[in-house]
N, C-alpha and C positions, 0 to 999 in steps of 0.2 A: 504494500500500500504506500502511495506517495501522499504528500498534502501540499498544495499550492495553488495556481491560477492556470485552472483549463479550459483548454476548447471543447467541448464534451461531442461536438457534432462530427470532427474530422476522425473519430477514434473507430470506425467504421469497423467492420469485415473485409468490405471491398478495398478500402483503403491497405489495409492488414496483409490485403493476398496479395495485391500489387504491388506493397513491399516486399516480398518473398518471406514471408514472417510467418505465413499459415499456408495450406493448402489449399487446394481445389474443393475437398471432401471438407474441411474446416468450414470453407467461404458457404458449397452448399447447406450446411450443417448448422450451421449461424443464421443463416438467410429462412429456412422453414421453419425453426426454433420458436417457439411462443412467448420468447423472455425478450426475441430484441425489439427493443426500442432508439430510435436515433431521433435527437432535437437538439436545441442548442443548450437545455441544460442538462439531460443528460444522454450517454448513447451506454447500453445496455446490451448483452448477447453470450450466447453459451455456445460453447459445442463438445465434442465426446470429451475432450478434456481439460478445458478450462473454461472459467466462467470470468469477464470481462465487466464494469463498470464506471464509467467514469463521469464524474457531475464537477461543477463545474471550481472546487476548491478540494477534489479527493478523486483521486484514480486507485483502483483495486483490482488485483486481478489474481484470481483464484485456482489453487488445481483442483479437479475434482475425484480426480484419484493418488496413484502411490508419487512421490515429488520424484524428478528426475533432471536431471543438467537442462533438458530443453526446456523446461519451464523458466530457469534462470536465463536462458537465452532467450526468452520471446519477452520477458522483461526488459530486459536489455535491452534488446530491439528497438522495442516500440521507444523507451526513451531515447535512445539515438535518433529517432527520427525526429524529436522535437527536441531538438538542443535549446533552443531559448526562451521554453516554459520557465517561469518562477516557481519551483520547486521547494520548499521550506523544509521537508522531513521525510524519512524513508523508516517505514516498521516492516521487517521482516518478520512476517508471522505461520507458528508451527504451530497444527492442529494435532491433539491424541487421544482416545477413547480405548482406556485399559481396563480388559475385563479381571475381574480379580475370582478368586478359588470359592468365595463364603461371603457371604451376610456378614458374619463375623470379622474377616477381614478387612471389607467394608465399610462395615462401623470404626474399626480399629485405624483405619486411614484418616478418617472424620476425629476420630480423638484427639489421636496424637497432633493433627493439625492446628486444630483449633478445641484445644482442652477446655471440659463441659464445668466444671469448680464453679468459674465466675458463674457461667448461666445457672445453674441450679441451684446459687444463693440468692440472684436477682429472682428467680421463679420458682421457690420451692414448693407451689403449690401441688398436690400427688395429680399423677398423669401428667404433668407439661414435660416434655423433653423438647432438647435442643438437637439441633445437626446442623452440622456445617451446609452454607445453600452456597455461597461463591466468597473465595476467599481470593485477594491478590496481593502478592508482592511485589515491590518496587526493589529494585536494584541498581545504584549508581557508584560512579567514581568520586571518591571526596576527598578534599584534604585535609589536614588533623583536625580542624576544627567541625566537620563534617558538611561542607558545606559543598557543595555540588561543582565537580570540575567542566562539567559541558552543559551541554541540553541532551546527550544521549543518555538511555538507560535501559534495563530491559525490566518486563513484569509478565511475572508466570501466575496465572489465574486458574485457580482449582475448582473443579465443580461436579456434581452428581451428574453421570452419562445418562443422557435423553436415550441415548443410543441400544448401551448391551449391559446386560440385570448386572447388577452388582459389579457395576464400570465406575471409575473415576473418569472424569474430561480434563484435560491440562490443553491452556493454551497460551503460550509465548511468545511476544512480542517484543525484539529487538530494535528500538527505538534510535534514531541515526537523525538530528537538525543538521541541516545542510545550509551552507554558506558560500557562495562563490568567495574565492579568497581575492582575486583581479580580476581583469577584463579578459582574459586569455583562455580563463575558462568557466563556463555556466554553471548554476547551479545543476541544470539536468544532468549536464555531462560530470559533474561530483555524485548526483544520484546513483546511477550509471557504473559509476568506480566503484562507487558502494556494495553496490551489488554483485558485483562480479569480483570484489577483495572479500567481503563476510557472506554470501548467501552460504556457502556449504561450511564455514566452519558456525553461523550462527544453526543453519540446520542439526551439526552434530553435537553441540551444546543443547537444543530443546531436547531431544533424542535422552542425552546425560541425566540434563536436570528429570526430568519424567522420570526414567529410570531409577535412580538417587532416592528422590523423595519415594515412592513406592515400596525405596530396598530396605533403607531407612524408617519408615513408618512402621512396615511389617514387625523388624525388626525389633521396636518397641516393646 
């Protein structure tokens, strides 16, 4: 996901396949699709595997299956083709839906997270219980007095899976403000860098953390 000032109308299919950025079957695939929409605030559209939007201060664009190099290339892509969009911020975000063994383990993930003490003094009345519904952590660089070295940072959001019975959801957002430093080069084309220096190590850090917390929780 970017966040900046877009043209939301030129972000097309057609546009997309003309750049050599999608295919023929993509172009088809977009074009019958029930999701697209193209105007000037925003252009909209799916195909077998990725899901596109873009409005006119936030561009997003989605896998909708397992993540792969070309997904970081067709990011890349598209902002290459718009080098001198104002571009403000890049969040690389990992989605995961971990099914766990028990109920019991389950619960014990909700504990340890977010331990029940305080709530069951604030509501000791019999029958109230508490569970964790969405939990997030912020994660920044600081220095000793703790105060924030950039505008990057990342926040891992924990939550009950809509998805699979006795699932945890974890989702990761590696957060990246982007600044042209001179004339020489854009903000998009810093996006762009961005992407293509962190997409696969912040990939195998979300992978970690998920991992971690789960090994760790259990482990309790």
């Amino acid at each position: 996901m970017a966040v900046g000032a877009f043209n939301p109308a030129i972000f097309t299919p057609d546009w997309l396949e003309r750049n050599n950025l999608i295919g023929k079957d993509d172009l088809d695939g977009a074009r019958k699709g029930e999701s697209l929409i193209v105007s000037r605030q925003v252009c909209a559209f799916e195909t077998d595997w990725f899901g596109l939007q873009v409005l006119e201060e936030q561009f997003s664009l989605t896998s909708k299956g397992p993540l792969t190099p070309a997904f970081a290339d067709l990011a890349i892509g598209i902002l290459a083709l718009v080098p001198h969009t104002p571009i403000t911020a890049v969040g690389l975000n990992f989605l995961g839906h971990y099914r766990l063994a028990s109920t019991d383990e389950y619960h014990q993930v909700g504990d340890v997270l977010a331990p029940k003490d305080i709530w069951a003094s604030l509501y000791p009345e019999e029958h109230c219980t508490a569970g964790l519904a969405d939990l997030t952590i912020r994660i920044q660089q600081t220095d000793k007095d703790r105060n924030a070295i950039s505008g990057d940072e990342k926040r891992i959001s924990i939550q009950p899976s809509t998805k699979v019975r006795y699932g945890v959801f974890f989702a990761y957002n590696d957060h990246h403000a982007i600044a042209s430093i001179d004339d020489t080069v854009t903000a998009a084309e810093i996006a762009a860098a961005t992407i293509v220096a962190d997409w696969e190590r912040s990939w195998q850090d979300a992978v970690r953390v998920f991992d971690e917390i789960l090994s760790q929780a259990l482990a309790g």
